[in-house]
C-alpha positions as CSV (number, residue, x, y, z in Angstrom):
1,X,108.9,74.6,135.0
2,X,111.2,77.3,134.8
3,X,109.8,80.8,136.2
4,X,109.2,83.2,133.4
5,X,111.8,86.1,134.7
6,X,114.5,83.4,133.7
7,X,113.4,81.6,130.8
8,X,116.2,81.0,128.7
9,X,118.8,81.7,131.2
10,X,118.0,79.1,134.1
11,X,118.4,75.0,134.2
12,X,117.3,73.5,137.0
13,X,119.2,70.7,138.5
14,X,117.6,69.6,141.4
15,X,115.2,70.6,144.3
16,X,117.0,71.3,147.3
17,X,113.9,72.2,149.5
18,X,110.3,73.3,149.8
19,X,108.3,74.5,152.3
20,X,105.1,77.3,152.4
21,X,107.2,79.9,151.5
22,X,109.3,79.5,148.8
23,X,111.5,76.4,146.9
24,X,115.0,76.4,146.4
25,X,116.6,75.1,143.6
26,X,119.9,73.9,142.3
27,X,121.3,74.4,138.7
28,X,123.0,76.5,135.9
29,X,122.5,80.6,135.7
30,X,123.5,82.2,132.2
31,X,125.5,85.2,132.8
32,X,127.2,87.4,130.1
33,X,130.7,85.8,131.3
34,X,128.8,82.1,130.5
35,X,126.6,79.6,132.5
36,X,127.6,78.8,136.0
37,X,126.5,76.9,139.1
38,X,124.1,78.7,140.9
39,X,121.2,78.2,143.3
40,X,117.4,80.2,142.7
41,X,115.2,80.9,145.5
42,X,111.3,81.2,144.1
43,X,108.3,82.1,144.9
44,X,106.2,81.9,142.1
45,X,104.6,78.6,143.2
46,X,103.7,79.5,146.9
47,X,100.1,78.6,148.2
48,X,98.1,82.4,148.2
49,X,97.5,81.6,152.4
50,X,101.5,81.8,152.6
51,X,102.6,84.4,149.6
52,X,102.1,87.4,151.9
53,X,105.0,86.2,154.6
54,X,107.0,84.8,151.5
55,X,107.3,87.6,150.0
56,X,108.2,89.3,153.0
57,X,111.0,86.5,153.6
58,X,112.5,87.1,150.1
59,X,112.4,91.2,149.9
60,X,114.7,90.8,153.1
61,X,117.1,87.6,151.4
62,X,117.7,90.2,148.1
63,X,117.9,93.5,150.1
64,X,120.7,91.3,152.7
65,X,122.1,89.2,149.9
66,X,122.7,92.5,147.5
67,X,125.2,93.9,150.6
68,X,126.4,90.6,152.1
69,X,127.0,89.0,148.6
70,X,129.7,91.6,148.2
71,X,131.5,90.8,151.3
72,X,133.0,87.3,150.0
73,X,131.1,85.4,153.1
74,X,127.9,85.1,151.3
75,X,126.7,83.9,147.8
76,X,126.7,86.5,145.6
77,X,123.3,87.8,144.6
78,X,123.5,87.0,140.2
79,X,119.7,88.0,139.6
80,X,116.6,89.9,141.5
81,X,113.2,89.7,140.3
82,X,109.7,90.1,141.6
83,X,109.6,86.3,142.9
84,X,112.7,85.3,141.9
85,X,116.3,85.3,142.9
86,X,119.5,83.8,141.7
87,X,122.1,83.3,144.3
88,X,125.9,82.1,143.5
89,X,126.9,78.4,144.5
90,X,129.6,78.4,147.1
91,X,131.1,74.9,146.5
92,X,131.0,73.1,150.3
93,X,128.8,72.0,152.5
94,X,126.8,72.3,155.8
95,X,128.4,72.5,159.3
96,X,125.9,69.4,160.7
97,X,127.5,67.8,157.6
98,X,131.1,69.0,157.7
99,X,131.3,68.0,161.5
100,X,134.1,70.4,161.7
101,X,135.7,69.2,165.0
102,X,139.1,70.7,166.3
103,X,139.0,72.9,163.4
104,X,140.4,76.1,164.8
105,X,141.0,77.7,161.4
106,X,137.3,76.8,160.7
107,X,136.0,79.2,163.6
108,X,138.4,81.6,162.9
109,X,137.2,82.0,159.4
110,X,133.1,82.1,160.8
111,X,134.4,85.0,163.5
112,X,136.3,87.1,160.9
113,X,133.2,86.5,158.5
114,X,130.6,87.3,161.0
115,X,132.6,90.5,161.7
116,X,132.4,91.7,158.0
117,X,128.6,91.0,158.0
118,X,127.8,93.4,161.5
119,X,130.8,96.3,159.8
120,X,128.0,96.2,156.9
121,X,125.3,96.7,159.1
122,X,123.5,93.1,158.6
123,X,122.5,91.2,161.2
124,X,121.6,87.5,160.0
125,X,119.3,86.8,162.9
126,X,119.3,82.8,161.9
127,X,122.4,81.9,162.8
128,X,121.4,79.1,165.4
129,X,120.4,76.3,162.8
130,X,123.7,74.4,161.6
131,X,122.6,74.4,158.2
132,X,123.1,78.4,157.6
133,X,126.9,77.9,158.1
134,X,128.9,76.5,155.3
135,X,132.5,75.6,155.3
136,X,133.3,75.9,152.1
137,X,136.3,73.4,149.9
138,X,138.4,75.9,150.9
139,X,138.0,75.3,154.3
140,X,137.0,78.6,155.4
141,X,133.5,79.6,156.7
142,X,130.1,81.0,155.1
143,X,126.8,82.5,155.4
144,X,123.7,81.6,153.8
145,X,119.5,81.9,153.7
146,X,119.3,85.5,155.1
147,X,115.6,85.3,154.7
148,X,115.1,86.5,158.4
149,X,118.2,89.3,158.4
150,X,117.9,93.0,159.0
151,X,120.0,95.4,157.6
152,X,120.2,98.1,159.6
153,X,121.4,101.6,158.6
154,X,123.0,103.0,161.9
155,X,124.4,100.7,164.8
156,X,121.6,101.7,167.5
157,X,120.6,99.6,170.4
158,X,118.3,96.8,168.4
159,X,121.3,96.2,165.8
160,X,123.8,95.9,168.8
161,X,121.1,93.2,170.6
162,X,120.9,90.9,167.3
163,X,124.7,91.0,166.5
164,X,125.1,89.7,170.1
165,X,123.1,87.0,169.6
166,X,124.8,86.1,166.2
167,X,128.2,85.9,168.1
168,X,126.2,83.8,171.0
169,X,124.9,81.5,168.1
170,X,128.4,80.8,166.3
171,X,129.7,80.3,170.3
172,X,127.2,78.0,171.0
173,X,128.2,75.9,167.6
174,X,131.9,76.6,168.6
175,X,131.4,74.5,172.1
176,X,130.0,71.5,169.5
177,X,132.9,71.1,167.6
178,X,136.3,73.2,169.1
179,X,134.9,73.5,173.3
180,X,138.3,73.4,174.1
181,X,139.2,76.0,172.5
182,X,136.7,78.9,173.7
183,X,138.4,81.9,176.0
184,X,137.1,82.7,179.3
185,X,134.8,85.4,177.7
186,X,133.1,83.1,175.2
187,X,132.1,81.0,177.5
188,X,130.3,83.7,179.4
189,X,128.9,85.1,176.1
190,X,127.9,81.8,175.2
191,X,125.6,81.0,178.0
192,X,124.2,85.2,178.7
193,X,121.0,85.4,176.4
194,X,120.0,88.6,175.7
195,X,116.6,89.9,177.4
196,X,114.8,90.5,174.1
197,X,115.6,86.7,173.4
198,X,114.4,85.7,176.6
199,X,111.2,87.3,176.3
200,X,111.4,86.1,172.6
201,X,111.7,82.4,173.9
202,X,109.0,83.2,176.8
203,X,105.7,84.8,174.5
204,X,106.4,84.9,170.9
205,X,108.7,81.6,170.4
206,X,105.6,80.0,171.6
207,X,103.5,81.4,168.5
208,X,105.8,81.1,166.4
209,X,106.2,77.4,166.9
210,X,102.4,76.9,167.2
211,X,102.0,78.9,163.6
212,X,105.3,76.6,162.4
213,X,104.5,73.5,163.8
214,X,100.6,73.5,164.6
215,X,99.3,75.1,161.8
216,X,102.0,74.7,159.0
217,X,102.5,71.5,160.2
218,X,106.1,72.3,159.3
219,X,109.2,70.3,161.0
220,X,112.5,71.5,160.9
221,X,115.0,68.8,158.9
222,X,116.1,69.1,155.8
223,X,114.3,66.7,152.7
224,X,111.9,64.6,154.6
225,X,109.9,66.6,156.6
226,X,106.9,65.4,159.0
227,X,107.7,62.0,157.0
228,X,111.4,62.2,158.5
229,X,110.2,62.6,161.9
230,X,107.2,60.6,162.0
231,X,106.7,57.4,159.7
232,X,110.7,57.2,159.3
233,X,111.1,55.6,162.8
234,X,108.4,53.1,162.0
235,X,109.4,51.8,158.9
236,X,113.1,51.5,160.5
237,X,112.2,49.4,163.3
238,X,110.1,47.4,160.6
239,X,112.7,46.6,158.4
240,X,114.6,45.7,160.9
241,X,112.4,42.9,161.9
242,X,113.4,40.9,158.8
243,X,115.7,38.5,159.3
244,X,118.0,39.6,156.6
245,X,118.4,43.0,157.3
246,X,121.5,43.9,159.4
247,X,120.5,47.9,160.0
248,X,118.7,50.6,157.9
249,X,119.2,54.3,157.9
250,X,117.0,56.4,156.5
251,X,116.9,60.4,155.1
252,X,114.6,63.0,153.5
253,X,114.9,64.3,150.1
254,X,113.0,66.2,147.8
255,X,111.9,64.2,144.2
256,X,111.0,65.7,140.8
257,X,107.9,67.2,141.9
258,X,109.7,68.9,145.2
259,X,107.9,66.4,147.0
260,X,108.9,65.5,151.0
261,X,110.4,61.8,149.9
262,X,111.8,59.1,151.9
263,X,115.1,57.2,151.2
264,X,115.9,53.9,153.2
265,X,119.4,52.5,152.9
266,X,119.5,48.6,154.3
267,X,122.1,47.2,154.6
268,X,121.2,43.2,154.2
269,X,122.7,39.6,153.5
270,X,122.5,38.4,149.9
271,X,119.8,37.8,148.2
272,X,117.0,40.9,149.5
273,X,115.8,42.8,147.0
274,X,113.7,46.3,146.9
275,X,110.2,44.6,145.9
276,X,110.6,42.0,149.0
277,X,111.3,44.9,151.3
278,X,108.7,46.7,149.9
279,X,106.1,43.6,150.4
280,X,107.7,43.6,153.6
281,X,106.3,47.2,154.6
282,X,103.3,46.6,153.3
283,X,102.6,43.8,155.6
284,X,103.9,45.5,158.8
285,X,102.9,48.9,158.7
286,X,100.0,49.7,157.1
287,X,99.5,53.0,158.3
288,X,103.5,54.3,157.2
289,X,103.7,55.4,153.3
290,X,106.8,53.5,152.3
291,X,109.9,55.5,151.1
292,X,110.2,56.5,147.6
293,X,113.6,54.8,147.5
294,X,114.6,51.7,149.3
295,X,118.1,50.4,148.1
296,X,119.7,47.2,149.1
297,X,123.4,47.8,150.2
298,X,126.3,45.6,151.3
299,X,127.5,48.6,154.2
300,X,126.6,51.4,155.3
301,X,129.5,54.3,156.0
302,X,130.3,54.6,159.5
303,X,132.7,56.2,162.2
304,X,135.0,54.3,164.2
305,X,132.1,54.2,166.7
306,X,129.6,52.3,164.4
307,X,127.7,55.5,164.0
308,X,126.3,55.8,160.5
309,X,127.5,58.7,158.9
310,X,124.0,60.2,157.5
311,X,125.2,63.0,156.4
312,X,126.9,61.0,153.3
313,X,123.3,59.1,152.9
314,X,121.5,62.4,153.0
315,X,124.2,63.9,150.1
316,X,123.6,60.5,147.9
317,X,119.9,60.3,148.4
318,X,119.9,64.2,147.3
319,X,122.2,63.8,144.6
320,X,124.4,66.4,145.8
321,X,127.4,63.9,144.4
322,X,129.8,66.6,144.1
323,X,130.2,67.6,147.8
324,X,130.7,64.0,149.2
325,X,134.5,63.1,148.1
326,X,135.9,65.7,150.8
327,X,134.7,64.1,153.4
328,X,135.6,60.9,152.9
329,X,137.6,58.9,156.0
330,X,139.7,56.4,153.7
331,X,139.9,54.5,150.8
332,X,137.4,51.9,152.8
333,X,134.6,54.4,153.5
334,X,135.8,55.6,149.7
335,X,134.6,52.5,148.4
336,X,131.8,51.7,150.4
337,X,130.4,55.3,148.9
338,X,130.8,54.2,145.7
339,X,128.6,51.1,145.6
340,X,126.2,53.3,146.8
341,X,126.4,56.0,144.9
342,X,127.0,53.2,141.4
343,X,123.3,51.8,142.5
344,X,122.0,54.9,143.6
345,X,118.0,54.9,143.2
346,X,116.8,58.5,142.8
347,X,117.7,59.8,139.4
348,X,116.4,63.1,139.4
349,X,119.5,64.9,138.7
350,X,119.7,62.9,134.9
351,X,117.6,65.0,132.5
């Protein structure tokens, strides 16, 4: 349902994620120039136990986004309402996805843009999950979800801790993906936590993750949720089991309803189809829900080291379709994609 501050002017696309306190959303934005791709943060549907920490959350993402949006390093900020907000698309993808190894330019980009965000007197304050850096089709680096910033008015002593740990945070995904590349001084930076993180991480890390993960019941990956981490495993090693089935990989999604859903890709011999796999699960684990989607595939994607390459899985499964031909290794892995993608079983994204 579209909110009522953008009736008329919003399409939803798909649901990119949904927790307590708030759903995102992809789709089309009208704006006097025409429609264009943008993505809405809403909170118009949150449960009434959570509404007074979402709206909280989303007063700091449109007070941050309204400065930062301006900067080029951050989507811009199309529409503010009471418990809405439209945010600009940047076309690209996130840096657990992008895997941006020896990719100087890359970090050069996140640096410079990081800079521009502490000159405007933001501090992003979330900068240690993966999925809040973008590398964008033009290679360079963004920001996103500044639902935990802080714009600060004058550069005091607080703002000057939390842009520190920023810089340590972009270090520490710097040492992932370019370690050979960090100076003498990064490498110090990288490792020195500031004391208001250490006493963060020694009392109220230890709430937070009881409120997050205790009472919330909240896990931290993207799509599948508790689902992901908990009945996923099982119903891998399950399938498995089958004598047809070579391997299975399996990744969270959200469905029409902005549901946690599962989506199993098995990759089998000839002749398995979803309802025996399905029978299959039934049989074996009767205390896993089975995935929403289970499709049959002749190969899964992989790296030269057999690894599969989820992060393609998690962009088909999510029907984020439009971000996967960049990172494509080949016209094998190209191909092996598109059978996927031409059988694909979650068609939320048709309307």
């Amino acid at each position: 349902m579209t909110p009522r501050e953008l009736e008329g002017r919003w399409r939803s696309r798909l649901v990119l994620k949904r927790d307590p306190f708030s759903t995102v959303e992809r789709g089309r934005f009208a704006t006097p120039a025409g429609e264009v791709e943008a993505v809405l943060r809403r909170i118009d549907q949150v449960p009434w136990w959570s509404f007074a920490v979402a709206h909280h959350l989303f007063a700091r993402e449109r007070k941050a986004l309204a400065i930062a949006g301006k900067l080029g390093v951050a989507p811009p900020l199309l529409f503010a309402g009471r418990r809405v907000l439209v945010r600009g698309w940047i076309d690209g993808v996130a840096l657990q996805i992008a895997k941006p190894h020896g990719d100087r330019a890359y970090f050069r980009s996140a640096r410079t843009a990081l800079r521009k965000l502490h000159r405007a007197g933001i501090c992003h304050n979330d900068l240690s999950k993966q999925q809040n850096w973008l590398r964008g089709s033009d290679g360079r680096a963004y920001l996103t979800d500044f639902q935990l910033a802080t714009c600060f008015p004058r550069r005091g002593r607080l703002f000057r801790i939390l842009a520190y740990e920023d810089l340590r945070h972009l270090l520490k995904h710097k040492h992932r993906y370019l370690q050979n590349a960090l100076t003498a001084t990064e490498w110090r930076l990288r490792g020195r936590k500031s004391g208001l993180t250490r006493s963060w991480m020694a009392t109220g890390k230890r709430v937070y993750n009881w409120l997050v993960h205790g009472v919330f019941r909240l896990a931290d990956l993207e799509g599948g949720g508790t689902r992901l981490l908990h009945d996923a495993p099982r119903i891998a090693a399950c399938l498995k089991e089958h004598p047809q089935v070579r391997d299975v990989a399996i990744v969270g999604f959200y469905d029409r309803g902005a549901r946690n859903s599962l989506y199993a890709f098995v990759e089998a011999e000839p002749g398995l189809s979803e309802p025996l796999m399905r029978d299959f699960i039934a049989r074996s684990t009767a205390d896993a829900e089975p995935p929403e989607c289970i499709q049959v595939v002749d190969g899964l994607p992989r790296l030269r080291t057999g690894e599969i390459r989820l992060e393609l899985l998690q962009l088909v499964a999510s029907n984020q379709l439009d971000q996967i031909d960049n990172l494509l290794a080949g016209e094998t892995e190209r191909a092996i994609v598109g059978a996927i993608i031409a059988r694909r079983r979650n068609l939320a994204d048709r309307f």
